[in-house]
N, CA, C and O atoms as a GROMACS GRO file, in nm:
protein
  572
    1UNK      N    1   0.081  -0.119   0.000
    1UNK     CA    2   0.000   0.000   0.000
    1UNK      C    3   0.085   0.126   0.000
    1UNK      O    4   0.034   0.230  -0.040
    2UNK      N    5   0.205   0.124   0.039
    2UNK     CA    6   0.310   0.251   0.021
    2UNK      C    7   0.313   0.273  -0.052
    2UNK      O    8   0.259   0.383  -0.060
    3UNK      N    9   0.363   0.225  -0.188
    3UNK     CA   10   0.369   0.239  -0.311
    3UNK      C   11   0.232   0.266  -0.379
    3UNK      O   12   0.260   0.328  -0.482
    4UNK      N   13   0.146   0.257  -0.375
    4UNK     CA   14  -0.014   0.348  -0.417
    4UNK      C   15  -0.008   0.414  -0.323
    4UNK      O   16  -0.113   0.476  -0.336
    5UNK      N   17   0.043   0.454  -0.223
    5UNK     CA   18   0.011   0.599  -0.136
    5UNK      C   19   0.090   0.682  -0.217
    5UNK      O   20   0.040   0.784  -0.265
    6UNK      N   21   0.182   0.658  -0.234
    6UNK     CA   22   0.276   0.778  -0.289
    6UNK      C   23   0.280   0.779  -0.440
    6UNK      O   24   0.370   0.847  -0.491
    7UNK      N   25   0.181   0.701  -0.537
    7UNK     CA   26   0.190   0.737  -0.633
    7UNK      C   27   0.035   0.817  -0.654
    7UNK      O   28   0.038   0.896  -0.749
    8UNK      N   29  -0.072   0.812  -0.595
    8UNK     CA   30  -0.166   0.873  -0.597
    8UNK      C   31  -0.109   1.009  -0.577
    8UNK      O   32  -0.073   1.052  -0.686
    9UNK      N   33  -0.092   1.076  -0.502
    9UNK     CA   34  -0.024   1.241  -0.481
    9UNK      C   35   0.033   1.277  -0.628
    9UNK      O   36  -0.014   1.375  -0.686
   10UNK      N   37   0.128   1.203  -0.687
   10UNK     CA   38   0.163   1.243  -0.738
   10UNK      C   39   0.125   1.259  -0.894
   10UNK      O   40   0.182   1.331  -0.977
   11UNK      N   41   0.048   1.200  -0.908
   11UNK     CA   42  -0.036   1.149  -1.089
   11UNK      C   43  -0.125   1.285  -1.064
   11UNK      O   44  -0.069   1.370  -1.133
   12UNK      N   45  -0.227   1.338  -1.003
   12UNK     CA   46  -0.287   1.482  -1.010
   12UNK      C   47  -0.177   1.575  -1.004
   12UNK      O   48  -0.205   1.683  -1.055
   13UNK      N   49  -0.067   1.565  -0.959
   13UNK     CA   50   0.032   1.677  -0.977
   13UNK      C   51   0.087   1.682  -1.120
   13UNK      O   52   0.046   1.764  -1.202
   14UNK      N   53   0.175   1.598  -1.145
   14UNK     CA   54   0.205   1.568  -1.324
   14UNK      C   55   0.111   1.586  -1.428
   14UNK      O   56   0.180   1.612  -1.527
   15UNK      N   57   0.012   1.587  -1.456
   15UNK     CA   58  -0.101   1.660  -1.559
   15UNK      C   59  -0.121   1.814  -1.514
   15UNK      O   60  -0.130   1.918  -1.580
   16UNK      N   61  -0.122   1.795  -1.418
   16UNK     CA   62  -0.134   2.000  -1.386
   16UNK      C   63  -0.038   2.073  -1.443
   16UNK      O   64  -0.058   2.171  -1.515
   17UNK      N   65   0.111   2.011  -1.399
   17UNK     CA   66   0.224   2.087  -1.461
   17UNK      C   67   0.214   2.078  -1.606
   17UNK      O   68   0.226   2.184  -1.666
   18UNK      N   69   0.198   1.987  -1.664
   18UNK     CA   70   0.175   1.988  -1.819
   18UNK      C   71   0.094   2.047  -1.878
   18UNK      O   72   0.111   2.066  -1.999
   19UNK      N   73  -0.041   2.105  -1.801
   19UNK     CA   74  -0.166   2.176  -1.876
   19UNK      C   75  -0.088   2.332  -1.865
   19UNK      O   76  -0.100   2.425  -1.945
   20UNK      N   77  -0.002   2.328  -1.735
   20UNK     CA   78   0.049   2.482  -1.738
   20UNK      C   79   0.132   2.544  -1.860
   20UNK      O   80   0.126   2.644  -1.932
   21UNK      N   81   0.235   2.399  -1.841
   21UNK     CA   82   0.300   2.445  -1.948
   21UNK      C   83   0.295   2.457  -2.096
   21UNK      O   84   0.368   2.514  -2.178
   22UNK      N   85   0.193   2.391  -2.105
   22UNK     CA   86   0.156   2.452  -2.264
   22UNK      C   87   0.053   2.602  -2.308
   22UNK      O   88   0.018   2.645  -2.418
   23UNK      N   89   0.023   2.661  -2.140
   23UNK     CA   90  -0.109   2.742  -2.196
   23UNK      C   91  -0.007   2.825  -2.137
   23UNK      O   92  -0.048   2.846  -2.023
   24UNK      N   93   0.134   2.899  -2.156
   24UNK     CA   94   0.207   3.083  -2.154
   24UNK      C   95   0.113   3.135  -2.166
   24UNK      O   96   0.017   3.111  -2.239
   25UNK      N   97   0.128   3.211  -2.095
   25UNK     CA   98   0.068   3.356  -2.038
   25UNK      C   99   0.126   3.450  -2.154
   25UNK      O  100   0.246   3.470  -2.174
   26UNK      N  101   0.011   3.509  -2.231
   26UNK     CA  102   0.102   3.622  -2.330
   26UNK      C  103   0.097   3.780  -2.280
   26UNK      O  104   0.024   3.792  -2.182
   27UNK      N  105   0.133   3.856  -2.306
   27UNK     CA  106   0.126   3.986  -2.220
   27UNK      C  107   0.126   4.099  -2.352
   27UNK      O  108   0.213   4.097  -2.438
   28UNK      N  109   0.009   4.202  -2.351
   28UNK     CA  110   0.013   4.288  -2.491
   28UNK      C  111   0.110   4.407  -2.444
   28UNK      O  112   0.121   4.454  -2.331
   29UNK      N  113   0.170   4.438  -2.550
   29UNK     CA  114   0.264   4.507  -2.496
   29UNK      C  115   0.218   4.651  -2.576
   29UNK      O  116   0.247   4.755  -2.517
   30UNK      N  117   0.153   4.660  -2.697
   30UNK     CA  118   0.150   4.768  -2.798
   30UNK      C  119   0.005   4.699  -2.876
   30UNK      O  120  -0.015   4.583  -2.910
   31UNK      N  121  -0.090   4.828  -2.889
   31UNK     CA  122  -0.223   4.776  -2.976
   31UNK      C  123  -0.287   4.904  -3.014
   31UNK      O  124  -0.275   5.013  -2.957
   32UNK      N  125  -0.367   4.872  -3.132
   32UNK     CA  126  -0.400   4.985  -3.247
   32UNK      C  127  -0.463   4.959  -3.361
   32UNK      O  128  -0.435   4.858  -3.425
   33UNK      N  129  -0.561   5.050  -3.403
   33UNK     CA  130  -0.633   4.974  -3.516
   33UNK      C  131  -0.617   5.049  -3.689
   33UNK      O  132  -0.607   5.168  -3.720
   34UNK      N  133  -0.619   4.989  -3.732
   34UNK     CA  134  -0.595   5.003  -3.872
   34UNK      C  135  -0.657   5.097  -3.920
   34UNK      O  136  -0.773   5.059  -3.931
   35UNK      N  137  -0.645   5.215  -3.962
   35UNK     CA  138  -0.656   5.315  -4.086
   35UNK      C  139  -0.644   5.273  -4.202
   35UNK      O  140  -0.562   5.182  -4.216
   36UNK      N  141  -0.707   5.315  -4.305
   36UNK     CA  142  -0.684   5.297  -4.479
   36UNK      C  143  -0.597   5.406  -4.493
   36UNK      O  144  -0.598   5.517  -4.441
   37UNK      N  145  -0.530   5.357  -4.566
   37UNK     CA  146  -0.436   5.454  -4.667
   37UNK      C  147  -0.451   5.454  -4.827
   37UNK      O  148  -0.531   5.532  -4.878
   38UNK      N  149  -0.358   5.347  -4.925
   38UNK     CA  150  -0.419   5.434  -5.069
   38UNK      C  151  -0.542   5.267  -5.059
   38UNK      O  152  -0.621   5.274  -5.154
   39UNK      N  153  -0.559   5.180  -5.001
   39UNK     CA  154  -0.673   5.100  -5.030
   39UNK      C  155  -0.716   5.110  -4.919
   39UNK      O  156  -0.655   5.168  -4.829
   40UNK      N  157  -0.841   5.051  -4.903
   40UNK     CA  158  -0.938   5.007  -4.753
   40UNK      C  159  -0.862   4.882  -4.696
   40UNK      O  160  -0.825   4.778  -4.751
   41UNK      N  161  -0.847   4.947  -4.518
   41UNK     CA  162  -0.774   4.843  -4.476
   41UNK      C  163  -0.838   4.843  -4.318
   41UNK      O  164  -0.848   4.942  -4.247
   42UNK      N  165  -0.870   4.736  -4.290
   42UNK     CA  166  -0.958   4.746  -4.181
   42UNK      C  167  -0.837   4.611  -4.036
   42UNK      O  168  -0.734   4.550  -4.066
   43UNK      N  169  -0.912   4.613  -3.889
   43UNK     CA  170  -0.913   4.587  -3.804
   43UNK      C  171  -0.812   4.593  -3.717
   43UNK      O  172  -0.764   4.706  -3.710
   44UNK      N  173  -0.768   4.520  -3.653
   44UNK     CA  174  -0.656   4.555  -3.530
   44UNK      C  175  -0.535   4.504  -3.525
   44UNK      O  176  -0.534   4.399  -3.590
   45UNK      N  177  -0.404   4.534  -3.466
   45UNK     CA  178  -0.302   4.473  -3.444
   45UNK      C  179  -0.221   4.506  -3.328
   45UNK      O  180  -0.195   4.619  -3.286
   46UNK      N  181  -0.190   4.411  -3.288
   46UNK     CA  182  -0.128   4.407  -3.146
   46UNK      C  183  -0.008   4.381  -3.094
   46UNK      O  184   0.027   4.282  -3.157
   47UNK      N  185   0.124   4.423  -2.976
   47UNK     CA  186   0.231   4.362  -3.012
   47UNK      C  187   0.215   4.278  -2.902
   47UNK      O  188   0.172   4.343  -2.806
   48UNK      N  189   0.230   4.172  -2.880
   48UNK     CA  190   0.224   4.060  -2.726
   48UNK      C  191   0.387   4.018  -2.708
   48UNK      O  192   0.476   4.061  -2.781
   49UNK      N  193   0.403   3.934  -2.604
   49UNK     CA  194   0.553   3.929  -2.563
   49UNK      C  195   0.508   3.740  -2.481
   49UNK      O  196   0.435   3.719  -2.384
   50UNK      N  197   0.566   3.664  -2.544
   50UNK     CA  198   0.518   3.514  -2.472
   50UNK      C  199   0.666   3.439  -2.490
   50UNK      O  200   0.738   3.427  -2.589
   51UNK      N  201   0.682   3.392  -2.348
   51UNK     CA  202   0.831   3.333  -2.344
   51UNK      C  203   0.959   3.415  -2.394
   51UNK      O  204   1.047   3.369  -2.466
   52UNK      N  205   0.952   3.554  -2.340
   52UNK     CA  206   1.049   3.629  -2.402
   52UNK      C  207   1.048   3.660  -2.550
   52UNK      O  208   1.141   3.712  -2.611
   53UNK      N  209   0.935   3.622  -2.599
   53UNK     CA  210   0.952   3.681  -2.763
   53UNK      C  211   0.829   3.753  -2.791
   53UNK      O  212   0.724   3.743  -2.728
   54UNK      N  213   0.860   3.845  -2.917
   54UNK     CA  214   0.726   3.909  -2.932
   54UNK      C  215   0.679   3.863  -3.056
   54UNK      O  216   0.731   3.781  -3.131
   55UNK      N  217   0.552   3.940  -3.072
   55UNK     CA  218   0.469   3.875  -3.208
   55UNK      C  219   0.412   4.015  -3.234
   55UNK      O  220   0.405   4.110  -3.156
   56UNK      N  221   0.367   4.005  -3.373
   56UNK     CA  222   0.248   4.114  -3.388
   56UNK      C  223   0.150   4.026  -3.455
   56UNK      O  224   0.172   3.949  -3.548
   57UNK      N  225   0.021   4.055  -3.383
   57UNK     CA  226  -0.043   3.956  -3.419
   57UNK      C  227  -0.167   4.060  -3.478
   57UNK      O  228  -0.198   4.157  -3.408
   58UNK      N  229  -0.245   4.031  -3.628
   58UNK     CA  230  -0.314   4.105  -3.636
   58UNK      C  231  -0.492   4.031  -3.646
   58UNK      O  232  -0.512   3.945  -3.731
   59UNK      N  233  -0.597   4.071  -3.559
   59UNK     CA  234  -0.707   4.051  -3.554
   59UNK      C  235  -0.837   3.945  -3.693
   59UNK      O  236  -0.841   3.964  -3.814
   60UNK      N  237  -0.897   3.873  -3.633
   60UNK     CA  238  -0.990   3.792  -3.711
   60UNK      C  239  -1.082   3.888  -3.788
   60UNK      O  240  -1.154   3.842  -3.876
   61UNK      N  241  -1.084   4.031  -3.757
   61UNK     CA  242  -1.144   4.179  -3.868
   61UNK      C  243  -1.055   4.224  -3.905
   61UNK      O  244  -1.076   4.345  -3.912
   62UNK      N  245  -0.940   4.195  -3.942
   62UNK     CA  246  -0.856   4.222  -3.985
   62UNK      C  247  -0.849   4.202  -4.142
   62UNK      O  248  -0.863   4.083  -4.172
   63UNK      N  249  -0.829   4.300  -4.265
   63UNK     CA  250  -0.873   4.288  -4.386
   63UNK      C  251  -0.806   4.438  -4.464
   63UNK      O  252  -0.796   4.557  -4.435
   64UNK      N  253  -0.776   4.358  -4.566
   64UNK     CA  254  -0.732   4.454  -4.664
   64UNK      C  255  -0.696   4.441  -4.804
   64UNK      O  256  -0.647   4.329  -4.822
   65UNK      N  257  -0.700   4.514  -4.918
   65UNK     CA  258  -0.661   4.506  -5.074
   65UNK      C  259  -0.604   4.349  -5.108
   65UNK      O  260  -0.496   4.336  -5.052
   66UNK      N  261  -0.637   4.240  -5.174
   66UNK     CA  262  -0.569   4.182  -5.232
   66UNK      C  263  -0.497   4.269  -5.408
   66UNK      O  264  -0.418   4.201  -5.473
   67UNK      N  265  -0.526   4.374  -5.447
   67UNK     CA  266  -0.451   4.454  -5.533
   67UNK      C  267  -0.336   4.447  -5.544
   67UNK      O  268  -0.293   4.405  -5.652
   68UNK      N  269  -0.247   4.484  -5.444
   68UNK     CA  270  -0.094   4.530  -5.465
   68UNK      C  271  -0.010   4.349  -5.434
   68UNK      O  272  -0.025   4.258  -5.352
   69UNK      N  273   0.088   4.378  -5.564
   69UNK     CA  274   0.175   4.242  -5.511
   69UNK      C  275   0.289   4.275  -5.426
   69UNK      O  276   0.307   4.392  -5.392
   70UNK      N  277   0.367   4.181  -5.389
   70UNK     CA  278   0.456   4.191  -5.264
   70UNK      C  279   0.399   4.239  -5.163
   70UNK      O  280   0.462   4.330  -5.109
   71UNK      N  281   0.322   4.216  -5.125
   71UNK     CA  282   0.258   4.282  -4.960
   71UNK      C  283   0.356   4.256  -4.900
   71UNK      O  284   0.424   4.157  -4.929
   72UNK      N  285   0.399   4.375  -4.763
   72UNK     CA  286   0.411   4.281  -4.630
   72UNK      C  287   0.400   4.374  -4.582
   72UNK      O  288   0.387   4.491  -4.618
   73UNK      N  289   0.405   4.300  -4.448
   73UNK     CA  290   0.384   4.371  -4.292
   73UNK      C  291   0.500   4.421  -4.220
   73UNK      O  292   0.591   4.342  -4.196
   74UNK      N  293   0.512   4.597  -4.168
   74UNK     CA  294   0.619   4.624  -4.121
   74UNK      C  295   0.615   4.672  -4.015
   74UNK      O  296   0.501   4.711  -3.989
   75UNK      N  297   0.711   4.697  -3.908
   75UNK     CA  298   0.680   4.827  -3.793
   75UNK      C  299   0.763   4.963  -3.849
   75UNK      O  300   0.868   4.957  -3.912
   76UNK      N  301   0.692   5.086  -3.813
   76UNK     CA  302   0.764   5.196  -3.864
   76UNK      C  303   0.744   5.275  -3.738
   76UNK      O  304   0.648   5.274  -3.661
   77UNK      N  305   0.868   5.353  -3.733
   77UNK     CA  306   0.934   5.455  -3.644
   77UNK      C  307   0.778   5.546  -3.630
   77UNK      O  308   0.731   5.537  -3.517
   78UNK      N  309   0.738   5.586  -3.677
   78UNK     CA  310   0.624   5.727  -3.746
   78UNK      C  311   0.497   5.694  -3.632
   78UNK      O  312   0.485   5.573  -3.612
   79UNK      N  313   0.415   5.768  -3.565
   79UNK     CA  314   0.288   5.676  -3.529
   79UNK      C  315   0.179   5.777  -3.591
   79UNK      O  316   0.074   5.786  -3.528
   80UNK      N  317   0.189   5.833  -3.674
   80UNK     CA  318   0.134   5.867  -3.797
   80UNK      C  319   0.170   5.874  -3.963
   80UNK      O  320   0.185   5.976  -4.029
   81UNK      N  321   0.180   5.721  -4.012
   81UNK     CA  322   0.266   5.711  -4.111
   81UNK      C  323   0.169   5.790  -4.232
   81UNK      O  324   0.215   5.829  -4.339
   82UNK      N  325   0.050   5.800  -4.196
   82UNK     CA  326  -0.030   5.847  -4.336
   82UNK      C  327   0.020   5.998  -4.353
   82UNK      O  328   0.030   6.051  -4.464
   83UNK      N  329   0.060   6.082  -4.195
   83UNK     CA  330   0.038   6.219  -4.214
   83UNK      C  331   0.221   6.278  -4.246
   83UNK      O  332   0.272   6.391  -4.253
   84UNK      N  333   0.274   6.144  -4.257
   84UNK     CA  334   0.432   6.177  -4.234
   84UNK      C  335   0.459   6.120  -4.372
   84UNK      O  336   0.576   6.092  -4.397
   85UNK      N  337   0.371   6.100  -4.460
   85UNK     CA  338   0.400   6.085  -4.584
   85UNK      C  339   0.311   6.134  -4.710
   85UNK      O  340   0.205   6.171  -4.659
   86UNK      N  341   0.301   6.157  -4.885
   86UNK     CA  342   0.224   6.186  -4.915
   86UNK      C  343   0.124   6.091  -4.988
   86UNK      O  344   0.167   5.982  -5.024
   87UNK      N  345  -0.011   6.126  -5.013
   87UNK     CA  346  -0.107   6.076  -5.038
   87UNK      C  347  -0.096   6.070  -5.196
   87UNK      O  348  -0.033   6.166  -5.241
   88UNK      N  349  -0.149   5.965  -5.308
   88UNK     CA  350  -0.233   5.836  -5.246
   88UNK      C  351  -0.130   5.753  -5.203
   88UNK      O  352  -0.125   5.724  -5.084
   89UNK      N  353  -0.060   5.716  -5.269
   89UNK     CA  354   0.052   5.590  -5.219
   89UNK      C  355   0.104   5.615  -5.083
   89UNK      O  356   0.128   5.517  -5.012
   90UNK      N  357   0.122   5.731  -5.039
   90UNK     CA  358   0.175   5.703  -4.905
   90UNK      C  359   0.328   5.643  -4.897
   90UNK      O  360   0.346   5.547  -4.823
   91UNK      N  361   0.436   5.698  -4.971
   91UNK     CA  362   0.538   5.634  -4.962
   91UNK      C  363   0.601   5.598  -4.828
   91UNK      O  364   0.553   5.650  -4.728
   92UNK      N  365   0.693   5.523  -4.817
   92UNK     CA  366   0.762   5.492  -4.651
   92UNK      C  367   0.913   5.503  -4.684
   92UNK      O  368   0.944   5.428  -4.776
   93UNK      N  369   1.003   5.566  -4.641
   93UNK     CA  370   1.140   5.631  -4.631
   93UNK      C  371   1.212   5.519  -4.605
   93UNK      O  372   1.189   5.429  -4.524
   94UNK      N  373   1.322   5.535  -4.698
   94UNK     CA  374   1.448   5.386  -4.659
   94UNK      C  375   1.504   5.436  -4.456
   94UNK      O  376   1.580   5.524  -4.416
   95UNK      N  377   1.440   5.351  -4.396
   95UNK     CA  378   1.559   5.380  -4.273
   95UNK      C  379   1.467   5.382  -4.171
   95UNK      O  380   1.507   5.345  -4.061
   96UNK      N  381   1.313   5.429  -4.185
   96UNK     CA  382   1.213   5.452  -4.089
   96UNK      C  383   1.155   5.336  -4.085
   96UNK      O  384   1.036   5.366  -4.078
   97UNK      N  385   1.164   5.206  -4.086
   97UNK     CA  386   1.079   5.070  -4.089
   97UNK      C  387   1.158   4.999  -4.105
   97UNK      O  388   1.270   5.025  -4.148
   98UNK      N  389   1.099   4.848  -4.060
   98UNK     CA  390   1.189   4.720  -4.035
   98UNK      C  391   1.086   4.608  -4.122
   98UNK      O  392   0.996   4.577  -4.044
   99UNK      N  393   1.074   4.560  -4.212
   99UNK     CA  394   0.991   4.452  -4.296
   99UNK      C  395   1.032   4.346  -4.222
   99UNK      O  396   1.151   4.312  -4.221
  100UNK      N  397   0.909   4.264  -4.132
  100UNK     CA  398   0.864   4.174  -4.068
  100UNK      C  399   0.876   4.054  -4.166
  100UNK      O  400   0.963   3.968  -4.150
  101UNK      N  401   0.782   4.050  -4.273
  101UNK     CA  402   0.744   3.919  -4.308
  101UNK      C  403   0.628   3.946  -4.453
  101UNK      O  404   0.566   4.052  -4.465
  102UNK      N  405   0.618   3.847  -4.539
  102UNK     CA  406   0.548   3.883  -4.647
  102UNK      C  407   0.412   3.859  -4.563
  102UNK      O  408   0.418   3.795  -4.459
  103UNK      N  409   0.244   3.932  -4.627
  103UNK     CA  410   0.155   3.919  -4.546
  103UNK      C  411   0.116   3.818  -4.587
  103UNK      O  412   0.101   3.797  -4.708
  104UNK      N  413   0.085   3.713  -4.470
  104UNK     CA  414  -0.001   3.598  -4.482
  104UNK      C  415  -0.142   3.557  -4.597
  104UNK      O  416  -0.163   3.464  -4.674
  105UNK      N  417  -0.215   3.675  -4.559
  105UNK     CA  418  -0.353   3.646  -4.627
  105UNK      C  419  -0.401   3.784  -4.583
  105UNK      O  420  -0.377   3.857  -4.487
  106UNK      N  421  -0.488   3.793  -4.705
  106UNK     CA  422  -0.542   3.943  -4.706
  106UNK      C  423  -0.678   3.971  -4.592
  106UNK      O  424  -0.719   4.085  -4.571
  107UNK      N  425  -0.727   3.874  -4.538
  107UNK     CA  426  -0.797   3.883  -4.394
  107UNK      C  427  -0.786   3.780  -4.286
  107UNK      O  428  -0.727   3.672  -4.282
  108UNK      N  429  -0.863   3.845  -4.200
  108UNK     CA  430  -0.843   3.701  -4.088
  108UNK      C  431  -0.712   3.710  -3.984
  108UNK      O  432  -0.617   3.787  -4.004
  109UNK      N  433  -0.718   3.634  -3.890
  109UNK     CA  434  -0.617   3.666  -3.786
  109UNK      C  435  -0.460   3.638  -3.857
  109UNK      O  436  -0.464   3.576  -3.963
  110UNK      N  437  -0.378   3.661  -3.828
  110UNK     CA  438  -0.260   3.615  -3.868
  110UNK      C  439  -0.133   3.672  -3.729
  110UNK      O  440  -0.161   3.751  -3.639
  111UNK      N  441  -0.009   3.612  -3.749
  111UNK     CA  442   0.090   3.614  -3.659
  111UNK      C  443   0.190   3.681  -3.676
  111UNK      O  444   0.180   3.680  -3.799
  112UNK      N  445   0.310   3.758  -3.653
  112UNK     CA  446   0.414   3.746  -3.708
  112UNK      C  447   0.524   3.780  -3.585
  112UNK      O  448   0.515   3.865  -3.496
  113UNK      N  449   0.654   3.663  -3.619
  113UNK     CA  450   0.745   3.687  -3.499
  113UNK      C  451   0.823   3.814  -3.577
  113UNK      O  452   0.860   3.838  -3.692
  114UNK      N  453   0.828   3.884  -3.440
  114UNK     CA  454   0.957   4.020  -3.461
  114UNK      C  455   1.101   3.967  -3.366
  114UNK      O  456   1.102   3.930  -3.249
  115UNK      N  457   1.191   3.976  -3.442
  115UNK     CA  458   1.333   3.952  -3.449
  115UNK      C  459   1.368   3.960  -3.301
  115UNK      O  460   1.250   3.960  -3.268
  116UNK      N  461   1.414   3.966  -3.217
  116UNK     CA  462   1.477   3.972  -3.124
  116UNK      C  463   1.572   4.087  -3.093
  116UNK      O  464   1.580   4.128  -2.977
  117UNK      N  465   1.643   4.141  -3.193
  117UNK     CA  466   1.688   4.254  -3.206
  117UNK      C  467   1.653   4.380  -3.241
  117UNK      O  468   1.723   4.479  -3.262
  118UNK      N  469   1.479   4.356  -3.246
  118UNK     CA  470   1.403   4.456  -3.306
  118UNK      C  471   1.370   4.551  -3.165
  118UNK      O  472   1.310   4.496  -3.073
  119UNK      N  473   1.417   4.715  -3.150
  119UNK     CA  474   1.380   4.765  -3.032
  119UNK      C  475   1.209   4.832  -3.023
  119UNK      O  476   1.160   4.943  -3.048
  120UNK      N  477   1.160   4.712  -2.980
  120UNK     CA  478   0.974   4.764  -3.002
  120UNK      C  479   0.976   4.929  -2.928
  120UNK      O  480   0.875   4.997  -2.940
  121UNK      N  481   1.090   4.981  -2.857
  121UNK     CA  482   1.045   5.134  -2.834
  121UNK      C  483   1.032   5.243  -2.930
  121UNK      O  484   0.971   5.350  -2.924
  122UNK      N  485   1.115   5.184  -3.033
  122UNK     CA  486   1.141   5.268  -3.130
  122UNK      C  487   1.022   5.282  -3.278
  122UNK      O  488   1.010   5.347  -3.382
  123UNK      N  489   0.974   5.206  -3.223
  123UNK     CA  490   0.869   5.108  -3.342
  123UNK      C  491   0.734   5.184  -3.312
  123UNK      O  492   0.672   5.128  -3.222
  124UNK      N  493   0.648   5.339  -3.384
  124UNK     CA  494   0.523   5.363  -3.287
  124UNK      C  495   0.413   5.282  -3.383
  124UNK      O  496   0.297   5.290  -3.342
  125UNK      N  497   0.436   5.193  -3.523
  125UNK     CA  498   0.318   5.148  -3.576
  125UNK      C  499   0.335   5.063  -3.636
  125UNK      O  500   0.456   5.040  -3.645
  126UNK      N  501   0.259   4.978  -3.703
  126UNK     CA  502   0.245   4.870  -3.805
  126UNK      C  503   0.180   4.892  -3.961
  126UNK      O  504   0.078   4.957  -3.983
  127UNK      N  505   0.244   4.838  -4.044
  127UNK     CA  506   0.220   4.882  -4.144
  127UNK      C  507   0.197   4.789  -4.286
  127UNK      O  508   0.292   4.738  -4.345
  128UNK      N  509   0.045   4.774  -4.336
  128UNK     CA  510   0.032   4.668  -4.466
  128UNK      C  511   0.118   4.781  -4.619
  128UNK      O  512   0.077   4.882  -4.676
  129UNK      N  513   0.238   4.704  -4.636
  129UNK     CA  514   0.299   4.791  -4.747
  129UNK      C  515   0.340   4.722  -4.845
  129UNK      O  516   0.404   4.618  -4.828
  130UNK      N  517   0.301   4.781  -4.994
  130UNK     CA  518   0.348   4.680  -5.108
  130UNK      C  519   0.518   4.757  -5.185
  130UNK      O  520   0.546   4.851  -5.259
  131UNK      N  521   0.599   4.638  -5.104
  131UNK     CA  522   0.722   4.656  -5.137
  131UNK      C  523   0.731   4.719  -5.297
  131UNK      O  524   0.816   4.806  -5.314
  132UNK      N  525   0.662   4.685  -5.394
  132UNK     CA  526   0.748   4.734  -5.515
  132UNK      C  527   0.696   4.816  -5.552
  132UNK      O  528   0.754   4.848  -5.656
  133UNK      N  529   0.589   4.900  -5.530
  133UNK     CA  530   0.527   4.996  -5.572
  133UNK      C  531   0.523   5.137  -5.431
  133UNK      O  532   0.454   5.239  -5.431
  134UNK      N  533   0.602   5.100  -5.348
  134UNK     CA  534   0.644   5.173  -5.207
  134UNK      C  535   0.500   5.264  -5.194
  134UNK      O  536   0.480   5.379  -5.234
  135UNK      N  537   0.379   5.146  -5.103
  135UNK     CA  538   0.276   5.246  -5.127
  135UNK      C  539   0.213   5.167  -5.015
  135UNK      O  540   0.206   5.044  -5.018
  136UNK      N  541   0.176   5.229  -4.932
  136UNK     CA  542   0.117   5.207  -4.764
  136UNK      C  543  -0.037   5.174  -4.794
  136UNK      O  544  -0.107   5.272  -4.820
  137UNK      N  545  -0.094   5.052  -4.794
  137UNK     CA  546  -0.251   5.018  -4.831
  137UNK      C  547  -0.279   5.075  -4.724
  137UNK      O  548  -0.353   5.172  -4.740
  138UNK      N  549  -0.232   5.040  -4.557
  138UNK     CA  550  -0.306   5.092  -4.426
  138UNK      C  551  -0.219   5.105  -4.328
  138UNK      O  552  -0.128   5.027  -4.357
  139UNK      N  553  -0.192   5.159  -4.226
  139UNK     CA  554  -0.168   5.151  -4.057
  139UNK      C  555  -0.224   5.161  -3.933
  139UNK      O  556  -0.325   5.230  -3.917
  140UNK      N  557  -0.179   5.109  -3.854
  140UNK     CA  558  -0.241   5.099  -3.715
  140UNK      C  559  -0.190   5.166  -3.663
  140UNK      O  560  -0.085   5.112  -3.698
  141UNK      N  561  -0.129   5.310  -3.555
  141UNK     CA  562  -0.040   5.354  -3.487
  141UNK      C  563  -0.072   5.227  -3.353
  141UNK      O  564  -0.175   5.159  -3.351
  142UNK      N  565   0.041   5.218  -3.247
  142UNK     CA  566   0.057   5.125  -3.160
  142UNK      C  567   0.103   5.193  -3.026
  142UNK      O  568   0.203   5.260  -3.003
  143UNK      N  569   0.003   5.158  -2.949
  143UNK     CA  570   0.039   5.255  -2.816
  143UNK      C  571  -0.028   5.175  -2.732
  143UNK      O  572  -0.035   5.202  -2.612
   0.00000   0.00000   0.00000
């Protein structure tokens, strides 16, 4: 009976630690919702921080132009990139932004890891931009 005393205690302990460790705690660190720029660009994006890394993760209303090729998603220095650039395209300046990642899909939630060396203080927004035509579809400022 020793041996089932002391393994009962411990079988409810071992599944607990395992349910913990798969459900991290994420923490938002930066969030903001999308403005249109030269297309309609709708819903939210957020920066979170889980296990020491961050993400920008952008919202399930989240939507914009399938039009422009090369999309992607960037953070830019600016937390008004529409008014710090000119209209319609909205160009974005070599040196003020860091290109994250090509965009996933033109709606719907999506993820993206930011680098480790990326300083999120410096970073006030997020930005849907089509690399070859240097033209800002939308931004979120992030605060």
């Amino acid at each position: 009976m020793a041996k089932n005393q002391t393994t009962e205690p411990e079988l409810p302990a071992k599944p607990e630690l395992a349910t913990q460790a798969k459900t991290p705690a994420s923490t938002i660190v930066k969030s903001g919702s999308f403005q249109s720029g030269e297309h309609p660009t709708q819903g939210k994006a957020q920066i979170v921080t889980q296990n020491g890394k961050s993400f920008l993760e952008l919202d399930q209303g989240f939507k914009t132009s399938s039009l422009g090729p090369d999309l992607v998603v960037v953070l830019h220095r600016s937390n008004n990139v529409l008014r710090s650039a000119k209209p319609p395209s909205y160009p974005l300046k070599e040196g003020e932004y860091v290109v994250l990642a090509p965009l996933q899909k033109f709606n719907g939630a999506q993820s993206y890891a930011i680098p480790a060396n990326v300083d999120l203080k410096s970073f006030q927004s997020t930005v849907i931009w089509c690399r070859k035509f240097n033209a800002t579809f939308g931004t979120a400022p992030l605060s």
